[in-house]
N, C-alpha and C positions, 0 to 999 in steps of 0.2 A: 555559208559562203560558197558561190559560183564560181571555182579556180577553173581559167579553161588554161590549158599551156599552149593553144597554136595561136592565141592574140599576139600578134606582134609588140604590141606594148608591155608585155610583161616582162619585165627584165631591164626595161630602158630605164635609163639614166635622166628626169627630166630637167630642163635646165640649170644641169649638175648637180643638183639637190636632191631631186624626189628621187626615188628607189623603186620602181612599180613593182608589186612581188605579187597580186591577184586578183581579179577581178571579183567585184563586190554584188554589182545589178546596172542593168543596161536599160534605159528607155528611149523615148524617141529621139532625145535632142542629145544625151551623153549616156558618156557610160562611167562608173563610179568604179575606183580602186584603190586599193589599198596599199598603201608605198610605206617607206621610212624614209623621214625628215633625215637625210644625213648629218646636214647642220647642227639639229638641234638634238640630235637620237631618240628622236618618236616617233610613233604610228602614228598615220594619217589620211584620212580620205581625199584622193586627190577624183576631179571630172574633168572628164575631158570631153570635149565638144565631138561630131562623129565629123569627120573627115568631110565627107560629102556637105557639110553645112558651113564648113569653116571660112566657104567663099562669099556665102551669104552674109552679106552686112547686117539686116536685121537681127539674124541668128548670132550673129556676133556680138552686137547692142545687147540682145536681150542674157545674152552670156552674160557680159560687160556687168549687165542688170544688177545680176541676181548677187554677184559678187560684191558688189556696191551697198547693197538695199541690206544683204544679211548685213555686213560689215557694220552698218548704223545701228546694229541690234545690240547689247550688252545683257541678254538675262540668260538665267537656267533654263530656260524651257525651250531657248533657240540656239540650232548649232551653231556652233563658233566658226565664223570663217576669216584664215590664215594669210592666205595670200591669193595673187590670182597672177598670172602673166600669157607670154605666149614663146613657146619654144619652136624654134621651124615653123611646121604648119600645124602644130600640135596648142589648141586654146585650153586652158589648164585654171579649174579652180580648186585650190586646194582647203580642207575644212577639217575639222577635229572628228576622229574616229571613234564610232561608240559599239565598240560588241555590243550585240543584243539582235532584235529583229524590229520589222514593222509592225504597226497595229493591226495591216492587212493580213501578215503571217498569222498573227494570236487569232483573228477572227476565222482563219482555214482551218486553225485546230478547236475551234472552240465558238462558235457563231454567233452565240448569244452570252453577254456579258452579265454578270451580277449586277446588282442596281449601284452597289460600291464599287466595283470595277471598273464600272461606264461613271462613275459621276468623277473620282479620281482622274482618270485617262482623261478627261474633257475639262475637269479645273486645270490640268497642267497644259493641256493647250490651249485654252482662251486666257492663261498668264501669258503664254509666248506671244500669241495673235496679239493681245490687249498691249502689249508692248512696240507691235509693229504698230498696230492702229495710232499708238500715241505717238510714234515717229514719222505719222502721215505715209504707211505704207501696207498698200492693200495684198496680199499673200495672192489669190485667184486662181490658186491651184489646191485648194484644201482637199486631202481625199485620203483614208488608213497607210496607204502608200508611202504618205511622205509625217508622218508620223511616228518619231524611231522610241520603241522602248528597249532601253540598255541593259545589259543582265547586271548592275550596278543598280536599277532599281530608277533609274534618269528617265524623264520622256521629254524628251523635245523636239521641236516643230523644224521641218528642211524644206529648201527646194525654195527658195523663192525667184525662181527664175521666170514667171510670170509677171512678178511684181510690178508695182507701178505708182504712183503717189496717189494719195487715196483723196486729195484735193481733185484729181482728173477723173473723168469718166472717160474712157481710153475707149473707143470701138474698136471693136476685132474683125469686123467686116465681116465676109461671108464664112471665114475660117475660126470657127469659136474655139479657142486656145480652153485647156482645162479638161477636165472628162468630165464625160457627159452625166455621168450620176452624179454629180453632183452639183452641177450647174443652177444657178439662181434665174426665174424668170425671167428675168429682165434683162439679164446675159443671153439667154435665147431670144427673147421678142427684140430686142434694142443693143444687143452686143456693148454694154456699160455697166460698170462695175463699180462698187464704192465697199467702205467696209463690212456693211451691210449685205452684200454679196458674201463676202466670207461668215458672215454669223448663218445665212440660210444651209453653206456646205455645212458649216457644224454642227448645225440641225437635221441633218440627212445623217452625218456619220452618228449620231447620237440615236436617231434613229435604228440604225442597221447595229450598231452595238446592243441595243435592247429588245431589237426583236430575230435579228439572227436574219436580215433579208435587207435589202434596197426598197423602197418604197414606190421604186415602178422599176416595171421590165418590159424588155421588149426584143425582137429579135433584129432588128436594126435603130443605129440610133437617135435617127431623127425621131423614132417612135417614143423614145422614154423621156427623148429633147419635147417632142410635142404635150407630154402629159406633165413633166414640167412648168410648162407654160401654162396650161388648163386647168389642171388639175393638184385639189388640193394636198398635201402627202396627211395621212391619218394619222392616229395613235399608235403609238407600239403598242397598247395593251389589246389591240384588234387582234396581234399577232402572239401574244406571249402575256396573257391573263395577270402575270405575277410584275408587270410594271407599275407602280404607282401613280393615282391620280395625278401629283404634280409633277412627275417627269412625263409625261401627257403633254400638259401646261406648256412645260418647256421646250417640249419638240414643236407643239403647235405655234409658239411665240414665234422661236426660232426661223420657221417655216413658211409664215404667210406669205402667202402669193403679192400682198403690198410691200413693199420695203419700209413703206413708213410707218407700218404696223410691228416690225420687228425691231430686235434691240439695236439702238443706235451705233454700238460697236461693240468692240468684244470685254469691254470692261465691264460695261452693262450687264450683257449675259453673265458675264463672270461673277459680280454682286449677286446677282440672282439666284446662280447656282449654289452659291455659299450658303444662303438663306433658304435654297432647299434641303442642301444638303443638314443643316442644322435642322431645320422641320424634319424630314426624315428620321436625324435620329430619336427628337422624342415622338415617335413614333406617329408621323403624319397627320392625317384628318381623315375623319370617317367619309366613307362614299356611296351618297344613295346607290341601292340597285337600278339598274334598268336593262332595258335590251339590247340588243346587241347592236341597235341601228342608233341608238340613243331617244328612240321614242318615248314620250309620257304615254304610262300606262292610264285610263282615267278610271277612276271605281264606278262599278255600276252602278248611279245611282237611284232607279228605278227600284233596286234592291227595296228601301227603306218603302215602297207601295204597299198599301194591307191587300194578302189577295182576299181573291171574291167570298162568300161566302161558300161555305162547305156543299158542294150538290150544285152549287150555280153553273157548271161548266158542264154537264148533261145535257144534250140538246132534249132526251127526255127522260121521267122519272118513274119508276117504279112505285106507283100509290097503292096505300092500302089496300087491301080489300075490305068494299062494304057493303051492305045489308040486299039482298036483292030488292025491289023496289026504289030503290035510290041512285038510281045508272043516271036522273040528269044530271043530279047533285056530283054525281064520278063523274062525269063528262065536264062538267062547268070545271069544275077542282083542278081539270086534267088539263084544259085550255088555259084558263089561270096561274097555273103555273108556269106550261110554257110562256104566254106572255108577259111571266115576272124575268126566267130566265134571259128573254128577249132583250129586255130593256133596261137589266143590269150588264146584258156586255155591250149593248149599244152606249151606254153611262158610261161604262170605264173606259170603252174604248176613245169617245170622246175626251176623258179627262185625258187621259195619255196621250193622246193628240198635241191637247193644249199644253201639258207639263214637258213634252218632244221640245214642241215652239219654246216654250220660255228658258228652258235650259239650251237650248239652241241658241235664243237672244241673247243671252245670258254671255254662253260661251264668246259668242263673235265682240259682244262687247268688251269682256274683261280682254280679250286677244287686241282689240281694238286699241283698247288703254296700255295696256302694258306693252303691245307693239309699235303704236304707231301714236298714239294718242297723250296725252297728258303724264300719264306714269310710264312711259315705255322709260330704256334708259340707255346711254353713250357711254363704249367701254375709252375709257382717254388713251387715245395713241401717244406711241413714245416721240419726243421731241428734243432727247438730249444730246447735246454737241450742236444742235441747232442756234443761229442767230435770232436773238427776240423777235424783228420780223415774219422771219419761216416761219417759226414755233408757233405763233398770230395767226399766221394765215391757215396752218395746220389744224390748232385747236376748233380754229371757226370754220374750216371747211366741218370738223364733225357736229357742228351744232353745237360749240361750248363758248362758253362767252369767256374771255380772258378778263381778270381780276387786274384793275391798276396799280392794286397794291402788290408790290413783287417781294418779295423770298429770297434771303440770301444764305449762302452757305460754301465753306471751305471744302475745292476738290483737287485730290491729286491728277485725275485723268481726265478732267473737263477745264480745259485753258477758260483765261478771267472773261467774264462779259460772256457768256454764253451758258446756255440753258444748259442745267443739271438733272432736270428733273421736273415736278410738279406736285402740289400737293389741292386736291388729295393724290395719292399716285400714281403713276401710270398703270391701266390694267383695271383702273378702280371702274363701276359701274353708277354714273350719276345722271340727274335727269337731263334730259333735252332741256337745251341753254341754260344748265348749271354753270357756276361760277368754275374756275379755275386760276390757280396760282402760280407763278414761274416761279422754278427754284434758280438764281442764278449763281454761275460759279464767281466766285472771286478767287481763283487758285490754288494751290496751294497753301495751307498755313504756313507761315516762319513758327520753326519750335528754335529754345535756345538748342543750341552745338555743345556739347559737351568736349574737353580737353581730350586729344584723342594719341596726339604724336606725342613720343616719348613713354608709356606706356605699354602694357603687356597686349598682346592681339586680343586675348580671352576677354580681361577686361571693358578693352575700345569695344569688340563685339556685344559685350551685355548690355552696355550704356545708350547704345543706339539703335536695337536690333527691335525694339518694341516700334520705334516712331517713324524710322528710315526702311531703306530697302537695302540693304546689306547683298554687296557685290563677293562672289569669288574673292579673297584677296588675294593680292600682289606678294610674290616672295620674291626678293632680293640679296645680293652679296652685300653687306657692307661694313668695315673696317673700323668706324666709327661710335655703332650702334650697337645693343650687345643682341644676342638672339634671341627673339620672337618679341622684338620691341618693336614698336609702330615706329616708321621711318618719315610715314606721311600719309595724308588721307586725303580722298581725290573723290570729288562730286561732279555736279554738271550745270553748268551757269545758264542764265537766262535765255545766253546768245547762244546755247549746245554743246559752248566748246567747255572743257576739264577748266573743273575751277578747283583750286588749290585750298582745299577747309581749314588749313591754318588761319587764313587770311580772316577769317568771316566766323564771328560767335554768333550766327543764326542760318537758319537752312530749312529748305522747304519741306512738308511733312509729306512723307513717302517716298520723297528722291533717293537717284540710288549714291551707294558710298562703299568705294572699293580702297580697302586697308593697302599699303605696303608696306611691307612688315619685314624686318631684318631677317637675313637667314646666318647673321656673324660673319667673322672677317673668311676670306678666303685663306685656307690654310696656307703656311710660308711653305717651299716648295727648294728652299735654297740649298744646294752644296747636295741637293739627294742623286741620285743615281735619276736617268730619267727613267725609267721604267716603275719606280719608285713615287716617283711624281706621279706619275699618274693616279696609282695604284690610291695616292693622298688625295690628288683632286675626286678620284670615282666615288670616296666614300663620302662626297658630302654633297653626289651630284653633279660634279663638273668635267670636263676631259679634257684629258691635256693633250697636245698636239705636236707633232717637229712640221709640220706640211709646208709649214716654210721658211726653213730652215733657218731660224735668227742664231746668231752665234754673238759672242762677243767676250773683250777682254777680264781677267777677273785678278785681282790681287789677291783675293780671300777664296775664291771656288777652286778647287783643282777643275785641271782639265777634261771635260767630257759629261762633267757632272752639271745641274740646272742652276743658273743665278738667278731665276725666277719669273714670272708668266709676263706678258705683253698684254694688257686691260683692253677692253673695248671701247669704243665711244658709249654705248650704250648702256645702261645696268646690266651687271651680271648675275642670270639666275640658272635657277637648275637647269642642265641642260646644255649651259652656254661650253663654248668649243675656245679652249685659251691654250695661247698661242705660249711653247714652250723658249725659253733662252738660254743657249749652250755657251755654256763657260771657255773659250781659247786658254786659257790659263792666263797666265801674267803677259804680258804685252812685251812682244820681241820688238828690241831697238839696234841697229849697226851703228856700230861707234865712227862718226865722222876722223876723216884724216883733216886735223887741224895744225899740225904742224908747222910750224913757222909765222903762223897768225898771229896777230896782236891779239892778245889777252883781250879785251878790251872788245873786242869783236868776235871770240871765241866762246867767250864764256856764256853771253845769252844765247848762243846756239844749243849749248850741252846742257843748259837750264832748262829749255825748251823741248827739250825730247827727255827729259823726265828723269837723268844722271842726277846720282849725290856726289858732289865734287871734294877732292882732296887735294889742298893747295898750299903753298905757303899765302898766304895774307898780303906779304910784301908786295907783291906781283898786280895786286890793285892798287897800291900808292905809286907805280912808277909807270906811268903811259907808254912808255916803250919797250913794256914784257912781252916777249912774244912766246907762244908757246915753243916747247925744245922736246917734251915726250908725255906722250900718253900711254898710260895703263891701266885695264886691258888693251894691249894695242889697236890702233883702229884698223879698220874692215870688218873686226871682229865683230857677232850678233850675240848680244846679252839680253836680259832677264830688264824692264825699265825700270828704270830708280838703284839701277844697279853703282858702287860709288868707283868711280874713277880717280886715277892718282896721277896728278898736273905736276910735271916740272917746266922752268923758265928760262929761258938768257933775261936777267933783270934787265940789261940795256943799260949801264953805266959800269 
């Protein structure tokens, strides 16, 4: 943690709440620190906008943004954000604090990640993403930087103050928002972005985790923006030998320079790495060798040619010697054999000629067929999240004919009526104008709901943690309920908004489901000393307060001691700030001068201020009793309900 003491902000007070006590990390648009919630007495990340942007409307918007776009978020993998306001000229988003560091930190100590290292680090953030994606919001800033791992063992995904609805393809005009290592083509060539923009940054950082580098450099950044654009990013195994074919596979998915060749969002990806990571552990698939450029090596196969005969390759031969008188017969012998020499390499060289050409034809055709010709074959691009039309127009731009017969199947993260998938599946390699099948979502399944309120937390937890997505739960005060009993269980209805899972014995498979779960009553607090009080509310979480000052009368509290807390509108949990009630003791009353008053008219006065009267009786049968003396005398200030003793003039 970067504590500087000459920031003026450390130390302030923000909108009487925050505490700023250090700064955290600064970048272009805020600077991040570290406060205590007074309120709530927690540590908290609060951002604050830089001064010089604060006039800036857009910079303001895209504040506004990012505070908005997290707030729609509800999972583990994405920081939690609090509140957000504006104090003076000071714009303030406050969010959940997580010791620990960035991914950027761990890769400065550490460059190159395990192949378990990197596939964990990268399932917990395409959860987080895959959650934005499914709330139609695009991240556009993905980069180690804004991925926090907590020394708790957390990693979750921050920063979305790019964001933007992932329905939009947003231009950024000449100013491409985001860094530049990580930017997706099509953010450089066309400044637009979709979620498919964020799966390409994933596939960069996934890269630079497995091989310990960026996958272009350059010394200014329109240069590594240029090869972005151009240029394809490779393997990690170019850089670090010890990565796996299939995480290969997935950086290159991730990566393609088409968008529609990569995964349709981050859920997709997320599937996928699941399934490597499962491959992986039984121990992967075998991987031909090759070179280092991925060239086929071809065998020679000239190899398998019988060579020439033994001696044939002497332009000349060493002949016997024979008998003198027989030099023509050695001459003739000696010409003859050259000329046999002659015309066995003239023969071979002609068959190898021809054997060149026909492995030559040979080659071009089989490259013919299998590239371009009758057996060549179409890898099927991904088309999921797509509308049956696009998906159409998609699979048939690659030369696949779509199948009228459609495919259905239940998805959590593919809304109903729109492509899931394809079978065979995406990635698969079939022929030129092979068939293809749409898988279409129909949504979510409904599973039955199991009983969940009234019930132990552990319980509710087992019964639904297999088929739902099981939220953080909710702890609660309450008086009713006994502790660590379900209070009530809260899902998310069709429309987005909290739907209450009492109502409903059915519910969609994988939605999420956040317990409220009793924390028991808040302890009583009455007749204790207040310091005492407190001392009772601290140990179960809660603080007690005088701040503003409630006092009030007590027949049963002595004086100065608590008659008990003032509730909030809201539920009370840990944390919560309750407001304490001081006892006055018994309620001082002054005894009215009644004197001479009819009975009759006196008496509902002394009723009224809360006297127990001592009278003779007769004095209500005779209308003209007027009072004659009071005791204690009046003026006097008693104790209320104190009993007074009434004499009369009867009046006759």
């Amino acid at each position: 943690m970067n504590s500087n003491p000459s920031d003026p902000l450390i130390g302030r007070l923000i909108d009487g709440r925050y505490q700023i006590r250090s700064r955290i990390a600064r970048g272009g648009m805020a600077t991040v620190y570290l406060a205590n919630d007074l309120r709530l007495e927690r540590k908290v990340a609060i951002k604050v906008m830089h001064g010089h942007l604060s006039d800036d409307p857009d910079y303001r918007l895209r504040f506004i943004q990012e505070a908005r776009s997290a707030a729609r978020l509800a999972h583990p993998n994405v920081v939690n954000v609090y509140d957000q306001g504006q104090d003076e000229d000071t714009a303030y988003l406050v969010m959940e604090y997580l010791p620990g560091i960035t991914l950027r930190d761990l890769l400065n100590e550490q460059p190159i990640l395990t192949t378990e290292q990197a596939l964990d680090i990268m399932q917990a953030v395409l959860a987080g993403l895959a959650a934005a994606h499914r709330n139609g919001i695009v991240h556009r800033d993905l980069k180690p930087e804004n991925v926090l791992l907590a020394d708790d063992g957390r990693i979750k995904l921050s920063d979305f103050g790019l964001a933007r609805a992932a329905t939009k393809q947003t231009a950024t005009g000449a100013a491409l928002l985001g860094t530049i290592a990580y930017l997706s083509p099509e953010l450089v060539t066309r400044g637009v972005a979709d979620a498919r923009s964020d799966i390409y940054a994933v596939g960069i950082m996934l890269y630079e985790m497995l091989a310990g580098e960026q996958p272009f450099k350059g010394d200014q950044p329109f240069q590594i923006a240029n090869q972005h654009a151009n240029e394809s990013v490779p393997t990690p195994s170019t850089k670090n030998p010890e990565v796996p074919v299939e995480l290969d596979e997935l950086v290159l998915w991730a990566t393609a320079k088409d968008p529609d060749q990569r995964p349709a969002d981050a859920r997709a990806m997320l599937e996928q790495l699941r399934e490597t990571k499962h491959l992986l552990a039984r121990g992967g698939r075998p991987v031909a060798a090759s070179t280092p450029d991925q060239t086929l090596v071809i065998p020679n196969q000239a190899a398998s040619i019988p060579a020439p005969d033994e001696g044939s390759e002497a332009a000349t031969q060493v002949l016997e010697r024979r008998p003198r008188g027989n030099t023509g017969s050695v001459v003739r012998d000696n010409t003859t054999a050259l000329a046999t020499a002659a015309t066995k390499r003239r023969s071979l060289g002609a068959w190898l000629f021809v054997l060149v050409l026909l492995l030559t034809a040979g080659a071009g055709a089989t490259g013919w067929y299998y590239g371009s010709g009758p057996g060549s074959k179409v890898m099927i691009p991904s088309v999921e999240g797509r509308d049956i039309p696009t998906a159409t127009s998609i699979l048939e731009k690659a030369d696949l004919k779509v199948s009228e017969n459609q495919e259905h199947d239940f998805s959590r993260t593919i809304a109903k009526g729109l492509v899931m998938g394809t079978n065979p599946k995406v990635g698969s390699a079939v022929a030129h104008g092979g068939e293809v099948a749409l898988v279409i979502s129909d949504g979510p399944k409904l599973l039955p709901l199991p009983k969940l309120v009234g019930i132990d937390e552990q319980t509710a937890r087992s019964s639904v943690e297999k088929d739902f997505t099981l939220q953080d739960s909710d702890y609660q005060f309450n008086s009713e309920v006994a502790l660590g009993v379900v209070i009530s269980a809260l899902g998310v209805g069709e429309d987005g908004n909290p739907l209450d899972l009492s109502t409903v014995d059915q519910y969609w498979d994988g939605e999420p489901i956040t317990l409220v779960v009793s924390l028991g009553p808040i302890p009583s607090v009455t007749d204790l000393s207040v310091d005492d009080a407190k001392a009772a509310l601290q140990q179960v979480g809660l603080d007690g307060s005088t701040s503003q000052g409630l006092h009030d009368w007590s027949d049963t509290v002595q004086k100065g001691n608590v008659i008990g807390v003032k509730l909030p509108d809201s539920p009370v949990t840990k944390g919560t700030v309750l407001q304490l009630i001081i006892s006055d003791g018994i309620e001082q009353v002054q005894i009215p001068d009644l004197i001479g008053m009819a009975w009759r008219d006196a008496k509902p006065q002394l009723v009224a201020l809360g006297f127990q009267l001592d009278y003779d009786t007769l004095a209500d049968a005779f209308p003209g009793s007027t009072v004659k003396k009071i005791s204690p005398q009046p003026g006097k200030t008693v104790d209320k309900g104190t009993t007074l003793k009434i004499n009369f003039n009867l009046g006759f």
